[in-house]
C-alpha positions as CSV (number, residue, x, y, z in Angstrom):
1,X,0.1,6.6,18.2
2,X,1.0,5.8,14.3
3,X,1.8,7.5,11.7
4,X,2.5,6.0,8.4
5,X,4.6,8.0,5.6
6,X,4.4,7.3,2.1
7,X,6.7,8.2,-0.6
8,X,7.9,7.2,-4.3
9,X,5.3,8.1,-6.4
10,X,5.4,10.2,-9.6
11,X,4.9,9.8,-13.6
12,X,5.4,7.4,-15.5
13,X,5.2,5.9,-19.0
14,X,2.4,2.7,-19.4
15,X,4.6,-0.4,-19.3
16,X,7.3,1.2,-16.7
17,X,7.9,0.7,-13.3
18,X,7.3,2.6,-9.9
19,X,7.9,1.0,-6.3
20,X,5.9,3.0,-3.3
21,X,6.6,2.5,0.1
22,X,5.3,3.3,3.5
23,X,7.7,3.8,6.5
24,X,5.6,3.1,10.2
25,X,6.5,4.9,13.5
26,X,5.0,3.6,16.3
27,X,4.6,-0.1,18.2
28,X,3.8,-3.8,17.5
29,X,5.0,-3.1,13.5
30,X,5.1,-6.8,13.1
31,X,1.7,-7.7,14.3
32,X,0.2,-5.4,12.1
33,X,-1.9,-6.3,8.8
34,X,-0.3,-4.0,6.4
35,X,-1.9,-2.5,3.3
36,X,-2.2,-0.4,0.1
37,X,-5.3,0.9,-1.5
38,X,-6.0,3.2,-4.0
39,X,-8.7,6.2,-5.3
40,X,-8.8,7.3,-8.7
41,X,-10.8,10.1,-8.9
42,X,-14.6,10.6,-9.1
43,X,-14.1,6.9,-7.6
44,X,-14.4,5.4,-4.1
45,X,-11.2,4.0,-2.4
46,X,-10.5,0.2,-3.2
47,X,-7.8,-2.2,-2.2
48,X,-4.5,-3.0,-3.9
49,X,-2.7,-5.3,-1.9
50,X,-2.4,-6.7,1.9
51,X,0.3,-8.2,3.4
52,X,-0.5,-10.1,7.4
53,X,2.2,-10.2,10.0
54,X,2.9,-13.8,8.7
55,X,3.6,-12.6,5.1
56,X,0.5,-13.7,3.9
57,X,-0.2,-11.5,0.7
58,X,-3.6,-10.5,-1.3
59,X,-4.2,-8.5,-4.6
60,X,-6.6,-7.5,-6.3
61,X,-7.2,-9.1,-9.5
62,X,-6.4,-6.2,-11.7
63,X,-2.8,-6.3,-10.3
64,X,-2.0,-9.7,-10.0
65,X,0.9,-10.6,-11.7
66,X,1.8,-7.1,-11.6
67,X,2.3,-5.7,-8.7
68,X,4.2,-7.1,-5.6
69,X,3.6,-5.9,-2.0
70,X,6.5,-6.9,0.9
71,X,7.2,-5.6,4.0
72,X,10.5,-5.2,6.7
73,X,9.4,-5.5,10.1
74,X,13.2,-4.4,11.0
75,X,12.9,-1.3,9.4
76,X,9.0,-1.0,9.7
77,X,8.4,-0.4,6.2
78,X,5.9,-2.0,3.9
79,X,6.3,-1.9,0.0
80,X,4.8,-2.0,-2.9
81,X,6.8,-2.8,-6.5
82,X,4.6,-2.1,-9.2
83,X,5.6,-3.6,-12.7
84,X,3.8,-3.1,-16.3
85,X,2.2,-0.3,-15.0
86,X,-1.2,1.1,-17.0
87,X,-3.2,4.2,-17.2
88,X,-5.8,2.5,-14.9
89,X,-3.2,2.5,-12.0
90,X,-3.4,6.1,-11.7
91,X,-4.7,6.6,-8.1
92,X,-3.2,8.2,-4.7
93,X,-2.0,5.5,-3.0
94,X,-2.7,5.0,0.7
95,X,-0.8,3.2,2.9
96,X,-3.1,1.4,6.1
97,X,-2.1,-0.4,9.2
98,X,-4.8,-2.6,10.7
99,X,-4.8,-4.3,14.0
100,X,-7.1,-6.4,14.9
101,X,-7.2,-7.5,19.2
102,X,-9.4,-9.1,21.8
103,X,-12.7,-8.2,22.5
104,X,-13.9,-6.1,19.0
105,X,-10.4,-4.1,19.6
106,X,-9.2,-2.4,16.1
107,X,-6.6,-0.1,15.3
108,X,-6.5,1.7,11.9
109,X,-4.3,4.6,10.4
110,X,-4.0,5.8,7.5
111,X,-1.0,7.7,5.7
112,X,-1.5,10.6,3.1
113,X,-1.2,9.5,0.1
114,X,0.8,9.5,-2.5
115,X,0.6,10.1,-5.8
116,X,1.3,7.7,-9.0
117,X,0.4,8.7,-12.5
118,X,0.6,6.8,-15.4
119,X,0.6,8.1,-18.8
120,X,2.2,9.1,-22.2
């Protein structure tokens, strides 16, 4: 089983910084897809950034440039720097793990969230 721990969120002031990261317990760390989404409210969940088990990243476009996802498959933690942060960013952040095997195989997990709030 996985579990996946987020922490480092909080306040801060538009144009600061805030780095969020996710610490995995379980197996197979490395061959995992590793993620962070986001959900503002009164709005559905949407993706941030992905990172695959070959360091392969993707971001959305509203955080290109911005934000900067990485991962340590010794320590089994994936991170996520965010830079020039705006009030737009506030969202929990979710940290996912997604697996994809053989035969239509998936494994998904979530972590809790943490909070990030940006404002004056």
């Amino acid at each position: 089983q996985v579990q996946l721990v987020e922490t480092g969120g909080g306040l801060v002031h538009p144009g600061g910084s805030l780095r969020v990261s996710c610490t995995f317990s379980g197996v197979l760390f490395s061959q995992y897809t590793m993620g962070w989404y986001r959900q503002a409210p009164g709005k559905q969940r949407e993706l941030v950034a992905t990172i695959t088990r070959r360091n392969s990243t993707n971001y959305t476009d509203s955080v290109k440039g911005r934000f900067t996802i990485s991962r340590d498959n010794a320590k089994t933690t994936v991170a996520l720097q965010m830079d020039n942060l705006k009030p737009a960013d506030t969202a929990v952040y979710y940290c996912n793990a997604l697996l994809n095997l053989a035969w239509g195989l998936q494994y998904d997990y979530w972590g809790q969230g943490t909070q990030v709030t940006v404002t004056s």
